[in-house]
Structures are given as C-alpha cells and as structure tokens.
C-alpha positions in Angstrom: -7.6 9.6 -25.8 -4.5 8.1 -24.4 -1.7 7.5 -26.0 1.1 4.9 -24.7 4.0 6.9 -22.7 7.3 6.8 -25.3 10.3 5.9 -23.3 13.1 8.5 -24.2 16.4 7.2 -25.7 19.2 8.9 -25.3 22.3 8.3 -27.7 24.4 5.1 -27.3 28.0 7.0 -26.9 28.9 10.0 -24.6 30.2 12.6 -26.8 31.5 16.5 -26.1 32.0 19.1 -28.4 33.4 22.3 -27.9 31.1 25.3 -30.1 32.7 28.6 -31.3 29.7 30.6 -32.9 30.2 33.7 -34.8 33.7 34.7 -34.4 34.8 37.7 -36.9 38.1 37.5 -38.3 40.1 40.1 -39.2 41.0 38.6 -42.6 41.6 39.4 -46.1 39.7 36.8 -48.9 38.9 36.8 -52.8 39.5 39.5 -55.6 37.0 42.1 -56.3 36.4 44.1 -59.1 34.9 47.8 -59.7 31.0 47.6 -58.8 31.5 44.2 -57.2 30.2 44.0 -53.6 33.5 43.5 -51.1 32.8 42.0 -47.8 32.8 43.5 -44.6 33.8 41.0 -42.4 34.1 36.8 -42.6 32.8 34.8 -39.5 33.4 31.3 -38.2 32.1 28.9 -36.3 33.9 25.6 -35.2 32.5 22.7 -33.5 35.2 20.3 -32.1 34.6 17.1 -30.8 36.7 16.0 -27.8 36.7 13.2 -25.5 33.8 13.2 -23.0 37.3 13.6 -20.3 38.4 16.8 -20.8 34.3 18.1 -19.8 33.1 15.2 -16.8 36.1 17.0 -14.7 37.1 14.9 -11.3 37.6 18.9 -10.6 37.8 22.2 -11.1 41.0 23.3 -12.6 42.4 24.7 -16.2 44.9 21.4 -15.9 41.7 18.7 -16.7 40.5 20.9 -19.6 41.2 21.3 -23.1 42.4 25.1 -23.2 40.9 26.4 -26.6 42.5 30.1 -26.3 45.5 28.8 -27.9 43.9 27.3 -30.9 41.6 30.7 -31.3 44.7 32.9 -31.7 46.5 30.6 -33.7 43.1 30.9 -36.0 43.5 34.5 -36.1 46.7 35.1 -37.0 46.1 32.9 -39.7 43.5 34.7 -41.0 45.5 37.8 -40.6 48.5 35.9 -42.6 48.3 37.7 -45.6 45.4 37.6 -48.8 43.4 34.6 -49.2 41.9 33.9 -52.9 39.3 31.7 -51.3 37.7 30.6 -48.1 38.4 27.2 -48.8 42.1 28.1 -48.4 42.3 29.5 -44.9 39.7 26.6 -43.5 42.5 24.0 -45.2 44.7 26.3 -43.2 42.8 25.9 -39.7 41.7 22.2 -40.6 45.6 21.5 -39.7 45.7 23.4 -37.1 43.4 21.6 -35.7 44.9 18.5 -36.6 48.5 19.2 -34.7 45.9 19.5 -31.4 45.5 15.0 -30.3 42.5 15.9 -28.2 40.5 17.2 -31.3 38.0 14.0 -32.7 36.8 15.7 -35.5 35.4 18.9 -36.5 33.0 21.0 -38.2 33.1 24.1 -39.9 31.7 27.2 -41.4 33.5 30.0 -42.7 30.9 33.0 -44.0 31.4 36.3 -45.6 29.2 39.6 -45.3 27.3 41.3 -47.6 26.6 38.8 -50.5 25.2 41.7 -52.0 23.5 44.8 -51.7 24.0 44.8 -47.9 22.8 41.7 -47.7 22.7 37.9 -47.1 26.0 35.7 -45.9 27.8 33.4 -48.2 30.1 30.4 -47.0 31.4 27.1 -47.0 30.5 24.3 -44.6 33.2 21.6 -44.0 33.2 18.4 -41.8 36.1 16.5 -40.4 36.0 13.2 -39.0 38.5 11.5 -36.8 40.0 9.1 -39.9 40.7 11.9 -41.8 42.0 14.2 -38.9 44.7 11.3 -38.0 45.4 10.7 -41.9 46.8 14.5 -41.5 48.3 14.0 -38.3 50.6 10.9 -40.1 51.2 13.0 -43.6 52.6 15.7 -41.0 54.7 12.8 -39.1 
C-alpha cells in the first residue's frame, strides 16, 4: 500500500533559544527538621529565547553573540546569597536577572532538589516567562 508523501512543515517564525541543562548550584533552600530528608544538591535548567541574530552570525566572533557566562555567575552567586525558604524565591530572584539582560525573549525554567526521599526522586518547580511579562519587569525596574 502507498500512502500519499506528507509534505514537512516547518514552523512559521525563526526562533533561538539558548539551553542550560543540569547545572548544580551551590545553594542553601527550605527548613528541615530531625528525620526529615535534606537535599544534596538543587539543579537548574534555563532555556532562553533570543533573537534568531545573535545565532545566524555574519561571523565568527564573541562580539555577534549573546555571552551567557555573565548571566551564569550572576545565577550563582545568587544562589550562594544566603538561605532561601523556597525555590520559588531564588527563581523570582534569577527571573530579574534575566530581565535586566534586553536580548532575553522569554524564558523557561526548572529549579530541582535532590533526594525527595530516601535517596531518591527530584522535586521542583517549573516556571515560564514570556516576553510581555519579561518587559512588564524591565518597566517596574525603570
């Protein structure tokens, strides 16, 4: 049997994102009692979107790039900032961070601790940004 070739589509819009995946932060984050099960470590992963521009280069060269590095250690020493009741807290944190950066679209994020318990299983919170509510920061911080 034949079946009819299916053209492929691609999307309509160009879009980039940058992808950090798994980054462990050196952060301290909720209150623990006796017998509870304290995290070992918190990861992150960030997806920013950024103008197709700054990744369809005329050429090669750290001037026609968006240079992330700064951003990353800026996330770090927040994380390192102090004691965090809650995750939601130090992604609020990074969230303007982000937002001080023009060439950020939007943004997603997860922020995960491990052990949940017994050595086991991650726990986190997912958030997403889009570009409205990035620039709605960006003119409270005006």
């Amino acid at each position: 049997m034949n079946l009819p070739a299916t053209p492929m589509t691609l999307p309509t819009s160009t879009s980039s994102c940058i992808e950090l995946q798994d980054l462990r932060l050196s952060t301290r984050i909720g209150t623990y009692g006796p017998g509870d099960t304290v995290p070992e470590y918190h990861a992150l992963d960030l997806k920013l979107w950024i103008d197709p521009d700054w990744v369809l280069i005329p050429e090669d060269g750290m001037a026609h790039v968006f240079d992330y590095d700064p951003l990353v250690a800026e996330i770090e020493r927040l994380a390192a900032d102090g004691h965090y009741e809650t995750q939601e807290r130090l992604m609020t944190r990074i969230v303007q961070a982000c937002a001080t950066r023009p060439v950020i679209n939007a943004l997603s994020m997860a922020l995960r601790k491990f052990p949940v318990r017994a050595g086991s299983g991650s726990l986190g919170v997912r958030l997403n940004v889009d570009g409205a509510q990035l620039q709605h920061m960006r003119n409270d911080k005006a």
